[in-house]
N, C-alpha and C positions, 0 to 999 in steps of 0.2 A: 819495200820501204818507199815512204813515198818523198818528194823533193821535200816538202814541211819537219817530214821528221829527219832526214839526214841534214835539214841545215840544223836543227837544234841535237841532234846529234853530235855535229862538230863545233856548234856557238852555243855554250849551254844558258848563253843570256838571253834564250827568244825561247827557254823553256817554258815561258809564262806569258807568251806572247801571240796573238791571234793579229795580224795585220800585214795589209797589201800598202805599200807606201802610193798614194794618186798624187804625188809631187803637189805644183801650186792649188790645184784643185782636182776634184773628181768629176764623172760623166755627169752631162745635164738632163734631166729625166723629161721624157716627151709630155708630162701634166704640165713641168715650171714652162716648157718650153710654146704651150698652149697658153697658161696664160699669160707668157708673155706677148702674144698676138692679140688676146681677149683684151687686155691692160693698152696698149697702143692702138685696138682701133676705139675702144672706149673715149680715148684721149682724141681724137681726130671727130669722134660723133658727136662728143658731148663736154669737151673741155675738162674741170676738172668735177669730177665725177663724186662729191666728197663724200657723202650716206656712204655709196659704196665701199667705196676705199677705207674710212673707218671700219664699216664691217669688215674688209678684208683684213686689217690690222687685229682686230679683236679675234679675229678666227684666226689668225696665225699666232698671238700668244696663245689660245688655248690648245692649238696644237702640239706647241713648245711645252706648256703646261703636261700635257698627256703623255709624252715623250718620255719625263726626267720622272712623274708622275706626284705630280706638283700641282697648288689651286694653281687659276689663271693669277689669281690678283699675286700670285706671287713671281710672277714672271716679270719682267721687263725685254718689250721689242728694239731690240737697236742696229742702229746699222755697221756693229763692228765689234768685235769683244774688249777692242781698242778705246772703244767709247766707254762701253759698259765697265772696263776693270779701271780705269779713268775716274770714270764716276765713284763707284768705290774706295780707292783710296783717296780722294779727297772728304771722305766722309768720315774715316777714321780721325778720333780723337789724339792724336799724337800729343798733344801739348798733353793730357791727363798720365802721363808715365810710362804707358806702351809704346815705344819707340820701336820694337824690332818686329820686322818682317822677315820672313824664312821665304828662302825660295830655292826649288832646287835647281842641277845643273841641267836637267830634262824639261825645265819649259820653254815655248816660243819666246823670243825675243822681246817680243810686246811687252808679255807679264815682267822679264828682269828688266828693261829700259823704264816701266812705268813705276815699278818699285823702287828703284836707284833714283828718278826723278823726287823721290819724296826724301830725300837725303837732304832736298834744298828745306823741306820741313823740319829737319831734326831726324830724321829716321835711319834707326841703324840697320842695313841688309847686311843677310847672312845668308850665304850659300850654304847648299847642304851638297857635299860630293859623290858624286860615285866612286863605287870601289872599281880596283883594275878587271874584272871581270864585266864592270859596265852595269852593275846590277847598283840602285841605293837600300841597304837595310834598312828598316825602319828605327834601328840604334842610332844612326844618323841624326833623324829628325827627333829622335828624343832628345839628345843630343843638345840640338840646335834650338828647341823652343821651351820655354820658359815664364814667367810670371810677368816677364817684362815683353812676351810678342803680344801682338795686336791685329797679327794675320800670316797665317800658313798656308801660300800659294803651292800647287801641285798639280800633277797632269796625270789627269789619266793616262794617256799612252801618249809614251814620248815621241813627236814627232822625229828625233833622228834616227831612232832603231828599233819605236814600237813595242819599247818595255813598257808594261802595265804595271804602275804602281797599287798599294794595298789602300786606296783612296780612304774604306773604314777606318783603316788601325790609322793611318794621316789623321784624320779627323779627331778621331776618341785621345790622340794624344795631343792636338792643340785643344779641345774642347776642356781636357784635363787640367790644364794651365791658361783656363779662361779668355783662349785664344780664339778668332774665326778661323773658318777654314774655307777655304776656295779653290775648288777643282775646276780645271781650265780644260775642257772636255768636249775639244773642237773636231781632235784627231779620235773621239769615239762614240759622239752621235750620231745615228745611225750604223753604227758598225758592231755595237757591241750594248747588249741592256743597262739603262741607267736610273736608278731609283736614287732620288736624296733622301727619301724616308731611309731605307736600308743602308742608304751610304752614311748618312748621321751630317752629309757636310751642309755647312751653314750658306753658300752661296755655291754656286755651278753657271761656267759660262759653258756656248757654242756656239758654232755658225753653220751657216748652210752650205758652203760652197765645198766642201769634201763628200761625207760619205748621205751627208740628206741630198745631193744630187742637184742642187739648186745654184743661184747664182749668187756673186760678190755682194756684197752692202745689206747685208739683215745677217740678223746675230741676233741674241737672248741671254738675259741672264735671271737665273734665280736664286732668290733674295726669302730665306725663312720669314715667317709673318711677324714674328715677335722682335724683329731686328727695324721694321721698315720707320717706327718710330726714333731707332736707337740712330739712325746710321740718314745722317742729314747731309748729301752731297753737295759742295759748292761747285761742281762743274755740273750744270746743267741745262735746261733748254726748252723748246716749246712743249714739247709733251710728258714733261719732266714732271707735271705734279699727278 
């Protein structure tokens, strides 16, 4: 037997579970760590380097793109999922009836503190709990969302113990109650395959600094194409249009 299976052996809540916890962040891969040498002496040869640099920006959302396996233009580069899911709920319509956002008790802090801040909007949050075995059914979230949410945050894999939520069935039941959906999918890019076509969810964040092996301040989020009309953010910024 190996240690994987006798710990899900005796914790039957990591039966669905594939994950090495890399605490604050994960290892820095010797490519980020080249060009971070390439990028600083750039800076010392040539000031600010900007053709460049935009390209290198355009090449890393379509990398991001490739990743979730999404167009580019549906990507958005950012420097933090904090920015990115920021961005998003200020774009939801709360004054129009949809007041409630779901979240469950498995995501990072960020997503509940940014969701709770829209309380100052009118917005009702609704935790979705886990049962004593640590696991959330997906009864839960039926549960919790309804004709009246306006967005079903969820995690692929929970940063405290690495349970992998049913990210589709999440989706197909906010989708059903004319809800969005948002998988916050920081703890499983690069660790685990991510399709939003297959997953059906309407936006997906990540960042680099876990298992893509890279460093703090770049993040990504994507955003379905038929939303990017719908969904007008008032927190924005220079490279915002």
């Amino acid at each position: 037997m190996t240690v994987g299976e006798a710990v899900r052996a005796r914790f039957p809540i990591f039966e669905h579970t594939t994950y090495a916890n890399s605490c604050s962040q994960g290892a820095l891969s010797t490519d980020v760590r080249e060009a971070y040498d390439e990028y600083l002496a750039g800076w010392d040869a040539h000031g600010a380097e900007w053709e460049h640099w935009v390209e290198r920006a355009e090449a890393a959302r379509a990398a991001f793109a490739r990743l979730v396996n999404a167009d580019p233009a549906e990507v958005a580069v950012t420097t933090s999922v904090s920015q990115a899911v920021s961005a998003l709920v200020s774009a939801l319509p709360l004054e129009q009836g949809r007041r409630r956002i779901v979240i469950s008790e498995f995501e990072f802090p960020t997503v509940g503190q940014i969701a709770h801040a829209q309380e100052l909007r009118g917005a009702e949050v609704v935790h979705v709990r886990p049962e004593p075995d640590g696991r959330i059914p997906l009864e839960r979230f039926a549960e919790a969302i309804d004709e009246r949410t306006a967005l079903v945050c969820c995690t692929a894999i929970s940063y405290r113990s690495g349970y992998r939520l049913d990210l589709a069935e999440v989706a197909r039941l906010a989708r059903e109650q004319g809800a969005l959906c948002l998988a916050d999918s920081y703890q499983a890019a690069g660790a685990i395959p991510l399709d939003v076509r297959e997953l059906g969810v309407d936006l997906l964040t990540a960042g680099t600094v876990k298992y893509l092996l890279a460093s703090a301040g770049l993040a990504f989020m994507f955003v379905r194409s038929d939303l990017h009309e719908r969904l007008l953010p008032t927190q924005t910024g220079w490279f915002a249009d």
